[in-house]
C-alpha positions as CSV (number, residue, x, y, z in Angstrom):
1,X,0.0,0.0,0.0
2,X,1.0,3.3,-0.6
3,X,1.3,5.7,1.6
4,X,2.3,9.0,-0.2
5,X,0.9,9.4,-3.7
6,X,2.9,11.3,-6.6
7,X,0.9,14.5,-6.2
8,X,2.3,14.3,-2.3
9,X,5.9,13.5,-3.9
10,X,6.3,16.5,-5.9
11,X,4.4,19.0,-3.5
12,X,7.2,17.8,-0.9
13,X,10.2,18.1,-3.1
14,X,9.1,21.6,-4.3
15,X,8.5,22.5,-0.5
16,X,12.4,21.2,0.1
17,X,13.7,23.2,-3.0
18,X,11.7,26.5,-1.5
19,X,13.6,25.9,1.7
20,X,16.7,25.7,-0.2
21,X,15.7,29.3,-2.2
22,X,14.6,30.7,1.1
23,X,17.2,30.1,3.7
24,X,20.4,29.8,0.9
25,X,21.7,32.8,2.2
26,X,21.1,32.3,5.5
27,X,23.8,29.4,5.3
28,X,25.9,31.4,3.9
29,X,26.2,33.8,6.4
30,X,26.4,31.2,8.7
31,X,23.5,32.3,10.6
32,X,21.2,29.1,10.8
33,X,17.8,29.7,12.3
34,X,16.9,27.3,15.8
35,X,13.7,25.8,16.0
36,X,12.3,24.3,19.1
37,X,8.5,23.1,19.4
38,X,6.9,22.5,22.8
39,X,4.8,24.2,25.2
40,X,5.5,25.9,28.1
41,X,4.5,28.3,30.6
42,X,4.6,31.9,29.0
43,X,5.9,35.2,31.0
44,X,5.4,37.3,28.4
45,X,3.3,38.9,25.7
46,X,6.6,38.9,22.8
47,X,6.7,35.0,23.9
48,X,3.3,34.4,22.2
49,X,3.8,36.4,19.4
50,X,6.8,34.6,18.4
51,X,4.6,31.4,18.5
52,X,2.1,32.9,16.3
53,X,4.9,33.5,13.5
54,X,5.8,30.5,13.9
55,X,2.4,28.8,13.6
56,X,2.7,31.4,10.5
57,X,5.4,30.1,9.1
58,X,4.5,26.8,8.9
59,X,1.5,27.4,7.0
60,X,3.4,29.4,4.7
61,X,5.9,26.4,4.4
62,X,3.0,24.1,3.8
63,X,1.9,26.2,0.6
64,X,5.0,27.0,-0.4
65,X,4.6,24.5,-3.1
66,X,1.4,25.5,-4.2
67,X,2.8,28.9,-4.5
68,X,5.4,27.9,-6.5
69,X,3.6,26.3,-8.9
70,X,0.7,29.1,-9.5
71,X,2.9,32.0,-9.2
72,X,6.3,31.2,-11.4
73,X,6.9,29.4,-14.9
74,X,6.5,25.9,-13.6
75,X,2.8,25.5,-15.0
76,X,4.2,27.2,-18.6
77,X,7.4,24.7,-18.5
78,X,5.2,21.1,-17.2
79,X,2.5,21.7,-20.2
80,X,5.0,21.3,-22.8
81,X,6.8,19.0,-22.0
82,X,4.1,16.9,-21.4
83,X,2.3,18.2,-25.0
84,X,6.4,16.9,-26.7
85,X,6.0,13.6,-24.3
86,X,2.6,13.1,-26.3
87,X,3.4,14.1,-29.5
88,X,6.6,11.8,-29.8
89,X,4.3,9.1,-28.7
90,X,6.7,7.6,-26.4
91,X,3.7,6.8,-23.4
92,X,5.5,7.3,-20.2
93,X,9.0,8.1,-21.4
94,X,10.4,9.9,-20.0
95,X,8.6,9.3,-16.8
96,X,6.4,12.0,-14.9
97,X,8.8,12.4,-12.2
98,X,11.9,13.1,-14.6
99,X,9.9,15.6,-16.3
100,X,8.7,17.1,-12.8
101,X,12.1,17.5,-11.8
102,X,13.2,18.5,-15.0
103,X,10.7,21.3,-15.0
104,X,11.3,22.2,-11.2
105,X,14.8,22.8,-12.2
106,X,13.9,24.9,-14.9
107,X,11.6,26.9,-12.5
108,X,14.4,27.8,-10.1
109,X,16.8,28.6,-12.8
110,X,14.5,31.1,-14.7
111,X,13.1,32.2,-11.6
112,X,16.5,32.6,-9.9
113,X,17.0,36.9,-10.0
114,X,13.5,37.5,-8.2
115,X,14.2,34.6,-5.4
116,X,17.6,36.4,-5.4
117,X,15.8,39.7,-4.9
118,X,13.3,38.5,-2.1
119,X,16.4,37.3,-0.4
120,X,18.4,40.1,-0.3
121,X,15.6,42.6,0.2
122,X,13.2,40.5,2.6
123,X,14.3,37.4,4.1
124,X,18.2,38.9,4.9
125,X,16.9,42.0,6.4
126,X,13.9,40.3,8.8
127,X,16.4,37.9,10.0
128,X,17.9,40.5,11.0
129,X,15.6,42.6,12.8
130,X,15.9,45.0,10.6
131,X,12.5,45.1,9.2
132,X,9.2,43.4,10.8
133,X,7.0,40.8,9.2
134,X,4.9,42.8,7.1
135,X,7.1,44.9,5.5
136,X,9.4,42.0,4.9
137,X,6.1,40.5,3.2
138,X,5.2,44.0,1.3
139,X,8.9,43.2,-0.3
140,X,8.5,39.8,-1.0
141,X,5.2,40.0,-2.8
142,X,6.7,42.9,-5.1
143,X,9.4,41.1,-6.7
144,X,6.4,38.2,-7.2
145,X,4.4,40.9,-8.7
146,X,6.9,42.3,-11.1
147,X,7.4,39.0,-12.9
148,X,3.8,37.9,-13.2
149,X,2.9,41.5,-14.5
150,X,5.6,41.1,-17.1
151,X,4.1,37.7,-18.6
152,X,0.1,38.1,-18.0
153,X,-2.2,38.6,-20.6
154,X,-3.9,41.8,-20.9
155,X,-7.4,39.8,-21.6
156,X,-7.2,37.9,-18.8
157,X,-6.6,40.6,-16.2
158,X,-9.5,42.5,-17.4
159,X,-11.4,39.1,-16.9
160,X,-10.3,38.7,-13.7
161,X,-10.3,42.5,-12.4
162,X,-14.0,42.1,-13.7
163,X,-15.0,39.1,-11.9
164,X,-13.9,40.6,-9.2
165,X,-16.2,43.7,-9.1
166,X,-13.7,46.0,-8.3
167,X,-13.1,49.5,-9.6
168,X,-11.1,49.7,-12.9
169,X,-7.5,50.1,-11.5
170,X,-5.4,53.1,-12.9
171,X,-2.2,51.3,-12.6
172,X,-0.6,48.0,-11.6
173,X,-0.7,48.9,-8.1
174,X,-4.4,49.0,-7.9
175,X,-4.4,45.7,-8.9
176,X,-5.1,43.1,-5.9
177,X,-2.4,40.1,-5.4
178,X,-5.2,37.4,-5.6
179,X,-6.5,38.6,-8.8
180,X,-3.2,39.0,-10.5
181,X,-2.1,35.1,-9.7
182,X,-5.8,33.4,-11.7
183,X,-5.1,36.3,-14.5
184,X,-1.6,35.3,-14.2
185,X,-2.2,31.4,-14.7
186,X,-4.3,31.7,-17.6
187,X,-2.3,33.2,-19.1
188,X,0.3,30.9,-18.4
189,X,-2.2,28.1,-19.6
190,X,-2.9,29.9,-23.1
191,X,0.8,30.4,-23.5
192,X,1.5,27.1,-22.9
193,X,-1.1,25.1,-25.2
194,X,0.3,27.9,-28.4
195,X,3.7,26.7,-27.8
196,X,2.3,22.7,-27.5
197,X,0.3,23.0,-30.2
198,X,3.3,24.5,-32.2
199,X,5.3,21.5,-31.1
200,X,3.0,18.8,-32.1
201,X,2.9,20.0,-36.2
202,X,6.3,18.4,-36.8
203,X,5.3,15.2,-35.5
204,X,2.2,15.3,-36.8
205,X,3.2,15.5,-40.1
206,X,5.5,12.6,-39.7
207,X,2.2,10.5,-39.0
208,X,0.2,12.0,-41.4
209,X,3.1,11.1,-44.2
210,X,3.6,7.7,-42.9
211,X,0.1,7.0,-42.9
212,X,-0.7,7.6,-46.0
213,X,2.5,5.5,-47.2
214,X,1.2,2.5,-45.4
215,X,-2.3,2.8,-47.1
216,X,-0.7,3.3,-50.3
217,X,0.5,0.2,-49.9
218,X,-2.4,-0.9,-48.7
219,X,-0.9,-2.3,-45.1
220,X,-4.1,-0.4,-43.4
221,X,-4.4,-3.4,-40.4
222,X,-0.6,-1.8,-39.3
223,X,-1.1,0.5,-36.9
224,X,1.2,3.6,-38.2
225,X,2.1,4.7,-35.0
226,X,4.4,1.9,-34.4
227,X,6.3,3.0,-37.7
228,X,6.3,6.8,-37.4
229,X,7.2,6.6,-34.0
230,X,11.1,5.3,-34.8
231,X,11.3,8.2,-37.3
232,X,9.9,11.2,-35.0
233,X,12.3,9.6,-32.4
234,X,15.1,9.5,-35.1
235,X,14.2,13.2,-36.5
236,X,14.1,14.8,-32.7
237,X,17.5,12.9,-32.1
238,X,19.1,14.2,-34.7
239,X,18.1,18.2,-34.8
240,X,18.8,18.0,-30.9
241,X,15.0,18.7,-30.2
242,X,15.5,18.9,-26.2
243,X,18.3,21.4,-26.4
244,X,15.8,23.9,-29.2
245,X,12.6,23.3,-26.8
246,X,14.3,24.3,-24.1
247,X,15.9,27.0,-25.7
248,X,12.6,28.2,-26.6
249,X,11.1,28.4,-23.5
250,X,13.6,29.7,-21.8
251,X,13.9,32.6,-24.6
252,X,9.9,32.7,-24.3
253,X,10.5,33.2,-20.5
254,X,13.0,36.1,-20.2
């Protein structure tokens, strides 16, 4: 019996690569944060806030990987190369959690430069004491902001900003965080399926050509996929296809 499922695999390793974003530069500094859990009798009124952020922080931890998929490219990076999986017609090869990690890797490289920046501008400074909690939050969300605002869709903001039933913003700041991230994935849905759909037409000419061999010569009881299949594996080996989708992305990302 199982007692994790994949969905509960990859929502715990993209909780232990958020960790690794979020407290890299922590261990750098050599300043590693101490946590103890029990209870106690309190004296004081700071002694139950800090357990409150705590309590805080755990919940944040616990959606970190939720976060991290509606919020950066992963959603973008996942779709296509599951749409190239398909359109090779290679099943389960490679497997789902190769291309999870695959695209997870992907994720923290594009999105390395705004983790960098929450880092250096939030996380650093409230470790320190310098800041409190909620500005350190005000300039984590910001950096967030910036790159979903550079890669939404202007339709589906206005979709969003109007099933909302707020007031027509006068600039991105009027904009609300939790009507940015749907706009935000949508668009990164629509993005995705253009570039998927783009991928498939190479491959689907391949079957379409090879088809029409077979019933030419009149082997219609063949099932064409097994023969197309070596040559769309053949053709992607040969141009390098993983290097130019990846490229692509990646240049579609930036």
């Amino acid at each position: 019996m199982r007692i994790f499922s994949h969905t509960h695999k990859y929502q715990l390793l993209l909780a232990v690569f958020a960790l690794f974003v979020l407290f890299g530069g922590v261990a750098e500094a050599q300043v590693m944060p101490k946590l103890n859990i029990g209870f106690d009798k309190t004296e004081s009124v700071e002694d139950v806030a800090v357990t409150l952020e705590l309590i805080a922080l755990i919940t944040v931890l616990s959606l970190a990987p939720s976060f991290i998929i509606l919020m950066t490219c992963f959603t973008r990076i996942i779709i296509v190369l599951n749409f190239l999986r398909r359109a090779m017609g290679t099943q389960q090869t490679p497997p789902n959690q190769l291309l999870m990690g695959f695209s997870l890797i992907l994720t923290f490289f594009v999105m390395e430069p705004t983790f960098t920046k929450i880092n250096d501008e939030a996380l650093q400074p409230y470790l320190a004491k310098e800041i409190n909690h909620k500005v350190a939050l005000e300039k984590a969300k910001q950096p967030v902001r910036d790159y979903m605002f550079k890669h939404v869709h202007e339709k589906a903001l206005a979709l969003m900003v109007k099933a909302s039933h707020s007031p027509m913003p006068n600039n991105p700041d009027d904009i609300g965080f939790f009507t940015l991230i749907p706009a935000f994935v949508l668009s990164e849905l629509k993005t995705a399926f253009i570039i998927g759909f783009l991928v498939y037409i190479p491959f689907l000419v391949i079957d379409m050509v090879v088809a029409s061999v077979l019933m030419s010569m009149g082997m219609m009881m063949l099932p064409p996929i097994m023969i197309s299949m070596p040559f769309k594996l053949i053709l992607f080996v040969i141009v390098d296809g993983w290097s130019i989708v990846v490229q692509q992305l990646l240049h579609t990302l930036r």
